[in-house]
C-alpha positions in Angstrom: 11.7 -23.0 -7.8 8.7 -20.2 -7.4 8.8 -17.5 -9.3 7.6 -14.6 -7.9 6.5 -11.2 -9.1 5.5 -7.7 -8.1 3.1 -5.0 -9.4 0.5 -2.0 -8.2 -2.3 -0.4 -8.2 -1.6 2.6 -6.6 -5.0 5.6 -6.3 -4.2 9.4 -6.2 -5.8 12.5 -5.4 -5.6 15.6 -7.4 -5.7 19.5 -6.8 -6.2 22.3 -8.6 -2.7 24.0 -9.0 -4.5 27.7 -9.4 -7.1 27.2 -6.2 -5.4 24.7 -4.0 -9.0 23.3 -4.3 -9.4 19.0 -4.3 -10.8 18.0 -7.4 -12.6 14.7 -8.3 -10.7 12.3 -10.6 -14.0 10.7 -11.8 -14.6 12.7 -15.2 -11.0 13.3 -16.0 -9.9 10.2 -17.3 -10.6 7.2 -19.3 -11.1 3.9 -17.8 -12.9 2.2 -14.8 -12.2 -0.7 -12.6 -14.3 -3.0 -14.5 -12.2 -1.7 -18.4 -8.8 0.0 -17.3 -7.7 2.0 -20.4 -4.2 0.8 -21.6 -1.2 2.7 -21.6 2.3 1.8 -22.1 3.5 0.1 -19.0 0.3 -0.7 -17.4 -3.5 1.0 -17.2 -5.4 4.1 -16.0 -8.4 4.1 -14.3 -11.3 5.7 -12.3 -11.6 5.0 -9.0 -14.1 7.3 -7.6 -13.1 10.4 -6.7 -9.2 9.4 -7.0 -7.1 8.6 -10.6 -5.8 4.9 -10.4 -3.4 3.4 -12.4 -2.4 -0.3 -12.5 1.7 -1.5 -13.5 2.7 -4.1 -15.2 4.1 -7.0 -13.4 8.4 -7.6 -13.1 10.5 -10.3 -11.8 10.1 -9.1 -7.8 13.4 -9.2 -7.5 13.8 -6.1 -10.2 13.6 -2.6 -8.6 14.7 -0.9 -11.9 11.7 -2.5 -14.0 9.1 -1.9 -10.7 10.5 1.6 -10.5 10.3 2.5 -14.3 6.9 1.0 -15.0 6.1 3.2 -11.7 7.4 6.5 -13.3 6.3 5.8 -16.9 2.6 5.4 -16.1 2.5 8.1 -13.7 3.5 10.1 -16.3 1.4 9.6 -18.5 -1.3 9.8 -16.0 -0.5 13.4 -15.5 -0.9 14.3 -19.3 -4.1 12.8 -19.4 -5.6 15.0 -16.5 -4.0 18.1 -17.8 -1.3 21.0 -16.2 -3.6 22.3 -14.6 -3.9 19.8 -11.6 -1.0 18.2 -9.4 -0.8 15.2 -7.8 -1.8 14.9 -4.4 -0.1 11.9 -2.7 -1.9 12.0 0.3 -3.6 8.5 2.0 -6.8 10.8 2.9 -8.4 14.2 1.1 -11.1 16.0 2.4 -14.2 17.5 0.4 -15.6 20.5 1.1 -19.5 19.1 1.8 -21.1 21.6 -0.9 -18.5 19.9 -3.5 -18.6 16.5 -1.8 -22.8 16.4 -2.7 -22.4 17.8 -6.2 -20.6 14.6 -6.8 -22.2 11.8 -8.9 -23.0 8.8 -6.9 -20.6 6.9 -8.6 -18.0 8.9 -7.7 -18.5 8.9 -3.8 -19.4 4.9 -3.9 -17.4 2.9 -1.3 -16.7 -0.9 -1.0 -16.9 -2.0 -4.8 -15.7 -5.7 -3.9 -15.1 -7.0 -0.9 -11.7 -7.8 0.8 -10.3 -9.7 3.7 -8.5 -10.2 6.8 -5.4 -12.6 7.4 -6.2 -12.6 10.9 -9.6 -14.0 10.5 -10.0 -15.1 7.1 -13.7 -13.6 6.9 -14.7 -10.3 5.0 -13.7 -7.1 6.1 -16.9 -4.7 6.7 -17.8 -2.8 4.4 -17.0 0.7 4.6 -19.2 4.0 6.1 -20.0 5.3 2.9 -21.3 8.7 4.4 -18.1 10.0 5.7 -17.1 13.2 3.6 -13.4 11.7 3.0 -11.7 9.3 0.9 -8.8 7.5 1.2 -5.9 6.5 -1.5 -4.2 3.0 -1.6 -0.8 1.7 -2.8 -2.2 -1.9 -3.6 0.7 -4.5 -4.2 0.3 -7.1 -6.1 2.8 -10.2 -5.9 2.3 -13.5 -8.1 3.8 -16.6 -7.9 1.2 -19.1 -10.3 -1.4 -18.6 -12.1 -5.3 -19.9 -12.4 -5.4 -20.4 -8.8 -8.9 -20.8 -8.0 -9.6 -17.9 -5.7 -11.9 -19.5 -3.5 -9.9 -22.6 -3.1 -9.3 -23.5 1.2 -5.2 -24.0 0.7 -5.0 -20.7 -1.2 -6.8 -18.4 1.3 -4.5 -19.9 4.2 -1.6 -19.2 2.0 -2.7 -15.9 1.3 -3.4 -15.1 4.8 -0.2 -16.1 6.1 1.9 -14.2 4.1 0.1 -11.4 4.3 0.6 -11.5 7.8 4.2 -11.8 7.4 3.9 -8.7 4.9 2.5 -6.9 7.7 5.5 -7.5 9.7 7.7 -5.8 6.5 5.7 -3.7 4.4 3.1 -2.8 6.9 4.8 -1.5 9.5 7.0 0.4 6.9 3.9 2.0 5.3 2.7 2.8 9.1 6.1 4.5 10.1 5.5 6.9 6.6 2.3 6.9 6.7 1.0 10.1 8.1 -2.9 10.1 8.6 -4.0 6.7 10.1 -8.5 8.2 9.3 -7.9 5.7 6.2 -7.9 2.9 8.5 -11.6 4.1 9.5 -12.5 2.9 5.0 -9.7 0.8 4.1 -6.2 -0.7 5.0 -6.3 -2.1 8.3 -3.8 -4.7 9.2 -3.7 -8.1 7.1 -6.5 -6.5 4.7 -6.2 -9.0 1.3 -7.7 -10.2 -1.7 -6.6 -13.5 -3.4 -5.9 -13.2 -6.4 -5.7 -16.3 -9.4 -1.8 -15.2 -10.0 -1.5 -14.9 -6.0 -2.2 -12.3 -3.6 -3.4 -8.7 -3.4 -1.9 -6.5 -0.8 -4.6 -4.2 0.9 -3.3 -2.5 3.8 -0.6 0.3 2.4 -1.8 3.2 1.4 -0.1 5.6 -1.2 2.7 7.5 0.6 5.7 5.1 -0.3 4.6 6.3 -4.1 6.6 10.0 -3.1 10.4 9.7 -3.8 12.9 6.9 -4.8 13.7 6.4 -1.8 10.4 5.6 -0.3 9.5 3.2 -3.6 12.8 1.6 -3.0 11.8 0.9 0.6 8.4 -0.6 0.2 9.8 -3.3 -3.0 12.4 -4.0 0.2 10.0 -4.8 2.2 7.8 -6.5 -0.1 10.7 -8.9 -0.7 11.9 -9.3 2.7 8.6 -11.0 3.7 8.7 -13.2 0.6 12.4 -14.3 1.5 11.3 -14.8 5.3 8.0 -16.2 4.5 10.3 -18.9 3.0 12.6 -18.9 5.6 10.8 -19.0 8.7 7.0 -19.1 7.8 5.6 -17.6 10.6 5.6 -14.3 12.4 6.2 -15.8 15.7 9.5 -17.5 13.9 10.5 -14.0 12.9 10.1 -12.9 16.5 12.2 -15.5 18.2 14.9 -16.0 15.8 15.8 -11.9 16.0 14.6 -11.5 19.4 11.9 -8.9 19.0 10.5 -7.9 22.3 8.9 -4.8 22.0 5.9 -2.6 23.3 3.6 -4.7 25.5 5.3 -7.7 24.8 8.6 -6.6 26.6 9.8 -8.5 29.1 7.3 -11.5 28.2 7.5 -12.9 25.1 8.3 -12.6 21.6 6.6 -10.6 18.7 3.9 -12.5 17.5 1.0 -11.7 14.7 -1.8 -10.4 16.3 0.6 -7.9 17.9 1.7 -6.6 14.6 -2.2 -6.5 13.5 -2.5 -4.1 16.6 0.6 -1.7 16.1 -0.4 -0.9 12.8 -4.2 -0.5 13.8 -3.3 1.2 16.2 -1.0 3.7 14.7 2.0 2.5 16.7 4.9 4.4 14.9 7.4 4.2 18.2 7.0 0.5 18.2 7.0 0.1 14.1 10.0 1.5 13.9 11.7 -0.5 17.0 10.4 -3.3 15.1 12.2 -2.2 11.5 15.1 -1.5 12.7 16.0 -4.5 14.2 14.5 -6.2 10.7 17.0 -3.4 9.1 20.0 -4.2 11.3 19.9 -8.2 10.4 18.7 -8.0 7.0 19.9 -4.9 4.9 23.1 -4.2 3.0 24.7 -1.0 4.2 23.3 0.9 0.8 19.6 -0.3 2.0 20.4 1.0 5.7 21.3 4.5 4.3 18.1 4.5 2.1 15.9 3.8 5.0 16.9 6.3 7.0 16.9 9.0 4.4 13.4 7.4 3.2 12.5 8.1 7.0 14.3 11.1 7.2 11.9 12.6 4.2 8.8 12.2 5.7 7.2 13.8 8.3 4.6 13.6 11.0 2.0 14.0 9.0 3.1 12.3 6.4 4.3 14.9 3.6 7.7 15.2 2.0 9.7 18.4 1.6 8.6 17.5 -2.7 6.8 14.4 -3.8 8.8 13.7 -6.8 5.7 12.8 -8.6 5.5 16.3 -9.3 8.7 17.1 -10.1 
C-alpha cells in the first residue's frame, strides 16, 4: 500500500505596519532557494521580493501535524523579519515603480526553473519579467516514493494525471478563494507542476488558503480527495460521470471532463467552481467538513481578503 504525504512551500508578502507601504522580503531574511535556512519544522527562504518558507512533510492523512508545522514556521518567520512588518497574504502585490526599480535584480527575477503543464506535458512559458507585480504561491507538495528519476516518461504521465485530478479538488477550491486571478498572467495556471523524485509539486494555488483554519483545513481536504479519487476513478472524466457533473458549457451535453476544468480555473470561473465543489462536497464530505467549507467560503470575499488573516493574529 502507497504511502503518501503532504507538505508546502507557501511565499508571502510583507508591509510595513507604520506606512501601509509593500516592502521587499529579499534582504530580510536568511536563506535562498538554492540553501533554505533551517528552522524547527521546516526552512525560510528568499524568494525575490516575497519571504518563503518550506514545511516539513506528514502522513497526508494528518491535518494536525500539516496544520502545526504550518503555524510553527510561520511563526517563526515573523520574528525573523521583525514587528515592524505584517504579513500580507495576498496572491498579487503591487510596487510602486520608483520602489519597484530601486530593487536589486535579484529580487525582481522571474522564472528561476521551469515548470509544467498536465494538459500538455511541455514547459510552461516563462514568465513577463517586466510587469511591476509579483505574485505569491501556496505550493503543495505530496510524496508517495522516493528517487524517482524526474525525467523518467511513466513519472511525468503520472504526475500529470493527478495533477489534473488535483485541479478538479484543490484547484477549483483555490479559484473559488482566490481573489485576484493577475497571478495567472506569472504563475499558477491550471495543471501547472513540477515532478519531483519523492513525487509531485503542485503549482497552480496560490497563497490564500494560508489565511484561517478553516481555509488550511479546506485545501489538505482537497489535496486528499484527489488522491482518494485519483485511486478510485483515475480520470477526470470518471469523476464527471460517476457524480453527474454537468455544468457551465457542458450542460445539457456531456459530462465534466479535464480540459474543462483547465478552462474554469483559467478563466476565473468562480460560479461554475463552486457548482462543481459542491456537488464534490455533497458526495464526499462528513457533515463537520460541509460546515467548514461553507464557513471557509463564507470568510472570504470577492477579492479575496478575510475579515483577519490569522497569520497575524
Amino acid at each position: 500500500m502507497t504511502t503518501f504525504t503532504i507538505g508546502a512551500d507557501p511565499e508571502i508578502f510583507l508591509t510595513n505596519k507604520a506606512t501601509g507601504a509593500a516592502i521587499s522580503a529579499h534582504d530580510l531574511l536568511p536563506g535562498t532557494k538554492a540553501i533554505p535556512h533551517k528552522v524547527e519544522f521546516g526552512a525560510v527562504q528568499v524568494d525575490g521580493t516575497a519571504a518563503e518558507f518550506n514545511i516539513d512533510p506528514v502522513r497526508i492523512g494528518d491535518f494536525n501535524g500539516f496544520n502545526n508545522n504550518i503555524i510553527q514556521v510561520m511563526k517563526q518567520l515573523s520574528q525573523m523579519v521583525g514587528k515592524q512588518y505584517s504579513f500580507n497574504l495576498s496572491p498579487v502585490q503591487e510596487y510602486p515603480k520608483d520602489y519597484f526599480d530601486s530593487l536589486p535584480p535579484s529580487a525582481v527575477e522571474l522564472g528561476c526553473d521551469p515548470d509544467y503543464s498536465a494538459y500538455t506535458g511541455k514547459v510552461n512559458p516563462r514568465p513577463d519579467n517586466t510587469k511591476t507585480f509579483r505574485t505569491a504561491a501556496g505550493h503543495i507538495h505530496v510524496g508517495w516514493g522516493s528517487n524517482i528519476p524526474k525525467d523518467d516518461e511513466d513519472h511525468m504521465l503520472i504526475c500529470c494525471e493527478f495533477i489534473k485530478m488535483l485541479d478538479v479538488t484543490a484547484g477549483l477550491f483555490n479559484t473559488l478563494i482566490d481573489g485576484d486571478p493577475r497571478r495567472r498572467e506569472l504563475y499558477g495556471k491550471a495543471g501547472a507542476f513540477r515532478p519531483k523524485s519523492y513525487g509531485v509539486e503542485y503549482r497552480t494555488p496560490s497563497n490564500r488558503w494560508l489565511a484561517t483554519k478553516n481555509t488550511r483545513f479546506m485545501m489538505w481536504w482537497f489535496i486528499n480527495e484527489g488522491v482518494k479519487m485519483m485511486t478510485e476513478f483515475g480520470s477526470v472524466a470518471k469523476v464527471g460521470s460517476s457524480f453527474g457533473i454537468n455544468v457551465g458549457k457542458n450542460k445539457g451535453k456531456s459530462y465534466l471532463t479535464a480540459e474543462q476544468v483547465e478552462e474554469i480555473i483559467n478563466t476565473d470561473d468562480r460560479k461554475t467552481a463552486r457548482e462543481i465543489l459542491d456537488v464534490l462536497i455533497a458526495y464526499r464530505a462528513d457533515s463537520a467538513t460541509k460546515k467548514t467549507f461553507l464557513k471557509a467560503i463564507e470568510e472570504m470575499n470577492d477579492d479575496g481578503k478575510t475579515k483577519k488573516d490569522e497569520a497575524n493574529g
